[in-house]
C-alpha positions in Angstrom: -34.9 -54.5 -20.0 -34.3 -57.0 -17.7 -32.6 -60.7 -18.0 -36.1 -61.9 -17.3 -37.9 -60.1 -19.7 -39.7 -62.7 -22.0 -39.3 -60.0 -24.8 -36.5 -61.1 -27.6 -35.5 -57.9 -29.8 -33.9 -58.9 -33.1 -32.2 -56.8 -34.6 -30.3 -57.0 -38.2 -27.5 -54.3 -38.4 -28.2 -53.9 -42.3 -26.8 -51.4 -45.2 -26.3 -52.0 -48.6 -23.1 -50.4 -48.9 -19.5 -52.5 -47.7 -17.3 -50.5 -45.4 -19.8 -49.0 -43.1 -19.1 -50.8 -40.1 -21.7 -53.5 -39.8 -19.9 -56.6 -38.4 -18.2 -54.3 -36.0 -21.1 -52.1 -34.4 -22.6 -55.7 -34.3 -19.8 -57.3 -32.4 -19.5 -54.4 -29.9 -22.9 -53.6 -29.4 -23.1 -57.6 -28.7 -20.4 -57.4 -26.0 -21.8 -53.8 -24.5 -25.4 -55.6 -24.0 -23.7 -58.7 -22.6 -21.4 -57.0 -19.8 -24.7 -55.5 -18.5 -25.7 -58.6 -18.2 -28.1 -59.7 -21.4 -28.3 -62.8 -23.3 -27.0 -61.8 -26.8 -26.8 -63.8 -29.7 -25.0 -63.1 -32.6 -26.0 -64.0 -36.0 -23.4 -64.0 -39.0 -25.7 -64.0 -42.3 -22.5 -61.9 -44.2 -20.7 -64.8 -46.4 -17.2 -62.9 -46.1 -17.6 -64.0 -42.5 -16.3 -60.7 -40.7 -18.2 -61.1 -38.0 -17.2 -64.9 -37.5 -13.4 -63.8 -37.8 -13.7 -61.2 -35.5 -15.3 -63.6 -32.6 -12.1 -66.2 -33.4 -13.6 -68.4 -35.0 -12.0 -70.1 -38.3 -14.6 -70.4 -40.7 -12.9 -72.3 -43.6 -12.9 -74.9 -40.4 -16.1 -75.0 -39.6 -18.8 -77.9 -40.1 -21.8 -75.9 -39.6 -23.1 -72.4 -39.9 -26.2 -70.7 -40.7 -26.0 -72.4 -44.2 -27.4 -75.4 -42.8 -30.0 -73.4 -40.9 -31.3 -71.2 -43.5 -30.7 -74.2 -46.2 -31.3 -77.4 -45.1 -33.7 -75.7 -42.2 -31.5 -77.5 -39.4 -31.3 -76.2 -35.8 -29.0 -72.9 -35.3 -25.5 -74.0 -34.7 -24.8 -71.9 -31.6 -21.4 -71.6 -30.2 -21.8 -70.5 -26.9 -19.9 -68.3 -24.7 -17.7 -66.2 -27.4 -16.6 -63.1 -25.1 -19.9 -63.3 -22.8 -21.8 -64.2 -26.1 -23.4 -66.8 -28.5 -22.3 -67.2 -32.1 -24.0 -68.8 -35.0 -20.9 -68.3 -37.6 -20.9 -67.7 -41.2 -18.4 -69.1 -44.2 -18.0 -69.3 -47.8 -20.4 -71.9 -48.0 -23.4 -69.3 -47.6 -22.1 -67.6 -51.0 -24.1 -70.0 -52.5 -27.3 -70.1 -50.2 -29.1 -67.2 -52.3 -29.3 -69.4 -55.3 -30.3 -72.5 -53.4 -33.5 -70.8 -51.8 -34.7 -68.9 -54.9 -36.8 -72.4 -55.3 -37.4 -73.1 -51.7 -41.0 -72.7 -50.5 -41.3 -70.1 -47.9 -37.8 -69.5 -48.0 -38.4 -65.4 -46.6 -39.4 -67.9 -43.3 -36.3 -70.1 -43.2 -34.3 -67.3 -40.9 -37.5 -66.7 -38.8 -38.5 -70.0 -38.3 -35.4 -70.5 -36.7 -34.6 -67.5 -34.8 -38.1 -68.1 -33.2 -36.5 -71.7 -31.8 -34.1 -69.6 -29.4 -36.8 -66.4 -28.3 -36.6 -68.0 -25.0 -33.1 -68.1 -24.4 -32.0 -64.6 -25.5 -32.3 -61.1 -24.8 -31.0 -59.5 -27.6 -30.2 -61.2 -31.1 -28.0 -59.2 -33.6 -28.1 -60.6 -37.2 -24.5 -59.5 -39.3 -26.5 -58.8 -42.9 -24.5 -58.7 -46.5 -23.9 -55.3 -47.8 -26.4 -56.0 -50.4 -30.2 -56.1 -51.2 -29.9 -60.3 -51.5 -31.9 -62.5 -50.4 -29.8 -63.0 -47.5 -30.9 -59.5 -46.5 -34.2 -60.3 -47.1 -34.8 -62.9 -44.9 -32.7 -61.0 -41.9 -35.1 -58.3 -42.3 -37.9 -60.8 -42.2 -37.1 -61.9 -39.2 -35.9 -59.1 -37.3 -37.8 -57.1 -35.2 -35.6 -54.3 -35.2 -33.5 -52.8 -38.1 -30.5 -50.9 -36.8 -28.6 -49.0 -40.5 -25.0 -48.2 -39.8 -23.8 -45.1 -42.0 -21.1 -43.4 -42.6 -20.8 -39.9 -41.9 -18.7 -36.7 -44.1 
């Protein structure tokens, strides 16, 4: 695919189980797609915030994340130009989102909603999911286009 391509793949690195790798396939495959030249966003849905660590970030610092996104259905707060790519971190703060959109109308759509305000400016998005079937999960498979399952192998 080229950098003009209109099409946007989304893809949510997503298994259940801890341990397997997620937030780091997500991070390199991220910066592999980047140096040849894509527009790759990252997406940190994971409330332990691996990914977010792991791009420098400080999440205990930050004022907004994909909380406010998925919650509050505010823009994506993108922090651009992380290692060739774009970051919208994760914190603590998302511990909490499951039980905030069990009420929510359309919640599954939150995620989606406003993944589909970026399409246009990315090549490749890469959602970070919890190691869990959660709601979190959920609406990352919702909106992905893609699922990529990281497993470990014996």
């Amino acid at each position: 695919m080229s950098t003009s391509d209109p099409l946007c793949r989304i893809i949510a690195l997503f298994n259940q189980a801890g341990g397997v790798a997620k937030s780091t396939l997500t991070q390199n495959l991220g910066y592999h797609l980047a140096k040849r030249k894509h527009r790759v966003l990252l997406i940190d849905i994971d409330p332990q915030a691996s990914l977010t660590k792991f791009m420098g970030l400080v999440p205990s610092q930050l004022q907004k994340t994909i909380a406010d996104a998925i919650i509050d259905e505010q823009p994506l707060p993108i922090h651009e130009g992380i290692h060739g790519m774009d970051l919208v971190p994760a914190n603590r703060v998302l511990s909490g989102a499951e039980m905030q959109l069990v009420s929510a109308a359309m919640r599954e759509l939150h995620l989606k909603e406003a993944v589909e305000s970026v399409l246009n400016k990315y090549d490749f998005i890469l959602i970070d999911c919890p190691p869990s079937l959660g709601l979190l999960s959920y609406i990352a498979l919702v909106a992905a286009t893609h699922v990529l399952v990281p497993v470990e192998t014996h």
